[in-house]
DSSP file (Angstrom, degrees, kcal/mol; ACC not computed):
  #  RESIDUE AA STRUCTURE BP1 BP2  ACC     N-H-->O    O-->H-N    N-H-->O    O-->H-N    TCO  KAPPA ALPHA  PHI   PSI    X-CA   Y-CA   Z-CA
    1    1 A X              0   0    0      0, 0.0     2,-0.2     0, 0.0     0, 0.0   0.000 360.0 360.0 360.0 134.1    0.0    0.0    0.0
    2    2 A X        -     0   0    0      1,-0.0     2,-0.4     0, 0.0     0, 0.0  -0.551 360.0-135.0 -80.7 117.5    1.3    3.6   -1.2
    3    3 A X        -     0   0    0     -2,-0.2    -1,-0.0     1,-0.0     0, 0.0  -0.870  23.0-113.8 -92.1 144.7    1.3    6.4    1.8
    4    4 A X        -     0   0    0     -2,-0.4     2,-0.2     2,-0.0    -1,-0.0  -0.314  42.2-170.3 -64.0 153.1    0.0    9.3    1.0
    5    5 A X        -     0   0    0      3,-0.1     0, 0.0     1,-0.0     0, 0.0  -0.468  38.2-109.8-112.7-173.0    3.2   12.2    1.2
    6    6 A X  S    S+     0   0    0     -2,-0.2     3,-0.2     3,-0.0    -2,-0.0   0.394 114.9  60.0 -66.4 -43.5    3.0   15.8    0.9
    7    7 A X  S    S+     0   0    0      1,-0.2     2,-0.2     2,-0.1    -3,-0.0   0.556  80.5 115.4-116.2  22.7    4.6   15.6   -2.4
    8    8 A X        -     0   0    0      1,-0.0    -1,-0.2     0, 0.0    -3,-0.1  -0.297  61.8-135.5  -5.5 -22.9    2.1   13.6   -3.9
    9    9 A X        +     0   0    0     -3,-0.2     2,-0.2    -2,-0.2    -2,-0.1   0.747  38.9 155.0 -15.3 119.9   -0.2   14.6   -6.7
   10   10 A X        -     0   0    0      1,-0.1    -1,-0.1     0, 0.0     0, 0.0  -0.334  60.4 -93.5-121.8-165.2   -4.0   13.5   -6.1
   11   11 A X  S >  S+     0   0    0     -2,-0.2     3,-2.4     2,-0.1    -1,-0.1   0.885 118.0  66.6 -97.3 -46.3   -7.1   14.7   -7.3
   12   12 A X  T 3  S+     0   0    0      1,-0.4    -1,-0.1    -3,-0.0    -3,-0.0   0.646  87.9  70.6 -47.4 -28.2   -7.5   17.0   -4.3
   13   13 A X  T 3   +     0   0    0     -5,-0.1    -1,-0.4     2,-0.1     2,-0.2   0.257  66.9 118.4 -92.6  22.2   -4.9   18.6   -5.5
   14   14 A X    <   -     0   0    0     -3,-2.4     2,-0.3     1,-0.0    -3,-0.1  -0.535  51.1-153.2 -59.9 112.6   -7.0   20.2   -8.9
   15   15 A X        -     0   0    0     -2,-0.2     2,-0.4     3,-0.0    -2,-0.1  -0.858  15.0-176.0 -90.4 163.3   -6.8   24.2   -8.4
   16   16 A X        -     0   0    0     -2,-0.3     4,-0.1     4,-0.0     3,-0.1  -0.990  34.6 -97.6-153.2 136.8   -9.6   26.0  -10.0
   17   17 A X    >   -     0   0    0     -2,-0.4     3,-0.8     2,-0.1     2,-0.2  -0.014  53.9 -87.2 -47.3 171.3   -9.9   29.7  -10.2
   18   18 A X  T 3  S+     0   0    0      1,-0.2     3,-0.1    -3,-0.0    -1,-0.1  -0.693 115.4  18.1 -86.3 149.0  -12.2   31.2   -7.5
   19   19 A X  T 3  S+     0   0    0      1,-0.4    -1,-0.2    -2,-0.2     2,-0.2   0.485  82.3 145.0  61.3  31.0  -15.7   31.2   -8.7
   20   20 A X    <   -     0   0    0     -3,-0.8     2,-0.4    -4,-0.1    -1,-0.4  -0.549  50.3-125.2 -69.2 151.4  -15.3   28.6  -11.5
   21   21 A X     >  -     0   0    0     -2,-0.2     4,-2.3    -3,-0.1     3,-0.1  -0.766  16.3-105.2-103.5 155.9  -18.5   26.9  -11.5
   22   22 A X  H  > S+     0   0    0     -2,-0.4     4,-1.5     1,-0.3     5,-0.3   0.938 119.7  46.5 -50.7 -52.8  -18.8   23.0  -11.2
   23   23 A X  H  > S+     0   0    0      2,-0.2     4,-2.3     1,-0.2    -1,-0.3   0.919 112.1  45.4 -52.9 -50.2  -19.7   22.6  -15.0
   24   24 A X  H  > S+     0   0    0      2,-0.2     4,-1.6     3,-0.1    -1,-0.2   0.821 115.8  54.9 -78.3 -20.3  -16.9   24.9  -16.4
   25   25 A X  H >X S+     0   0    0     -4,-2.3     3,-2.0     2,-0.2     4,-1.2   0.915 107.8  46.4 -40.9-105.3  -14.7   22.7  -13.8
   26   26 A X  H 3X S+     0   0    0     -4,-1.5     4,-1.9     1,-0.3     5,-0.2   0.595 114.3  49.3 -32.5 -64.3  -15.8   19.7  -15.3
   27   27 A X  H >X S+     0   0    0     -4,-2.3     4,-2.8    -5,-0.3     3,-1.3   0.898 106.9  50.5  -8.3 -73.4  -15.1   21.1  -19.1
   28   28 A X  H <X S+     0   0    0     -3,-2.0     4,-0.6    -4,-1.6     5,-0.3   0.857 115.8  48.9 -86.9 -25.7  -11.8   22.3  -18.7
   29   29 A X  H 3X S+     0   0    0     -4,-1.2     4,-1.4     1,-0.2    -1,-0.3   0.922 112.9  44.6 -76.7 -17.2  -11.0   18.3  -17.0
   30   30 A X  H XX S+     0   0    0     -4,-1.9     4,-2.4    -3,-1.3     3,-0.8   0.954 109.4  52.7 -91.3 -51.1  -12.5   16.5  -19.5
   31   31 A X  H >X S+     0   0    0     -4,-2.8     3,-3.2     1,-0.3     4,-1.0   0.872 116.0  45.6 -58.8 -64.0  -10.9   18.5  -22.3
   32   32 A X  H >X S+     0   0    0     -4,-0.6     4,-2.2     1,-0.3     3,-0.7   0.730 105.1  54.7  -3.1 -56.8   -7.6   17.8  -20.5
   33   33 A X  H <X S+     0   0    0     -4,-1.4     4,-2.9    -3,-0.8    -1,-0.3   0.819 111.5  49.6 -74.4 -37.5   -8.4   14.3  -20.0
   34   34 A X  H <X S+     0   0    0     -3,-3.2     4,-1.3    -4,-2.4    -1,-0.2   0.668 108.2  52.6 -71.2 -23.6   -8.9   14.4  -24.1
   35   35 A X  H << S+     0   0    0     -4,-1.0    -2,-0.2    -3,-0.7    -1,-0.2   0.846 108.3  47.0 -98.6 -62.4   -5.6   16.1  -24.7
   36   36 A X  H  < S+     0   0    0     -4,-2.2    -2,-0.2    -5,-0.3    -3,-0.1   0.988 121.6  39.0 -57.8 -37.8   -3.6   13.3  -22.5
   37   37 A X  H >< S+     0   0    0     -4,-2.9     3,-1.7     2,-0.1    -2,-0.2   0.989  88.1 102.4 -82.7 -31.2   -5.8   10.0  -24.7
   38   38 A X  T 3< S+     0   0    0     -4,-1.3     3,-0.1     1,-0.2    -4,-0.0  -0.132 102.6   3.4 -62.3 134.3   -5.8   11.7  -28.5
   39   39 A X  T 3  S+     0   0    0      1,-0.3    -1,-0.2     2,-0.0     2,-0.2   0.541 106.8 126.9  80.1  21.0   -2.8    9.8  -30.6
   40   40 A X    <   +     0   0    0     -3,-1.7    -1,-0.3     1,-0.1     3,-0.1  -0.852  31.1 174.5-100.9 155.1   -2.1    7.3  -27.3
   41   41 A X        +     0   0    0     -2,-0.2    -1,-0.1    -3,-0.1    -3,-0.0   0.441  62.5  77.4 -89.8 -27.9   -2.2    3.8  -27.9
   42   42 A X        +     0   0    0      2,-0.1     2,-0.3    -5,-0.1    -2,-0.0  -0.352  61.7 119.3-102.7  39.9   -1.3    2.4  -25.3
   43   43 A X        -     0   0    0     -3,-0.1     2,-0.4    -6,-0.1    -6,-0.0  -0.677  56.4-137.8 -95.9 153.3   -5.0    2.8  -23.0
   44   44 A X              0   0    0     -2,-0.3    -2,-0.1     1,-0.1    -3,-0.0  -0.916 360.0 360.0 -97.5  94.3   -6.2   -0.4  -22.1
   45   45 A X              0   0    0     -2,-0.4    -1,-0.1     0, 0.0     0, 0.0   0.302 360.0 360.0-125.5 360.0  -10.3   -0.1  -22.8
């Protein structure tokens, strides 16, 4: 089992400007999330 550290990267650790809303949060992760899989090959689905 992995302990969590300080120097970590989690999900908890997402910043989002102050008064982003849950929907333009959600946007800006999924295009992200689109950015890392277009041209990869190597996902297992």
């Amino acid at each position: 089992m992995i302990s969590r550290t300080d120097d970590m990267v989690h999900a908890d650790a997402s910043n989002f400007a102050d008064g982003v809303t849950k929907d333009d949060a959600y946007e800006q992760v999924l295009l992200q999330a689109e950015g890392l899989f277009t041209g990869q090959r190597n996902w297992v689905w």
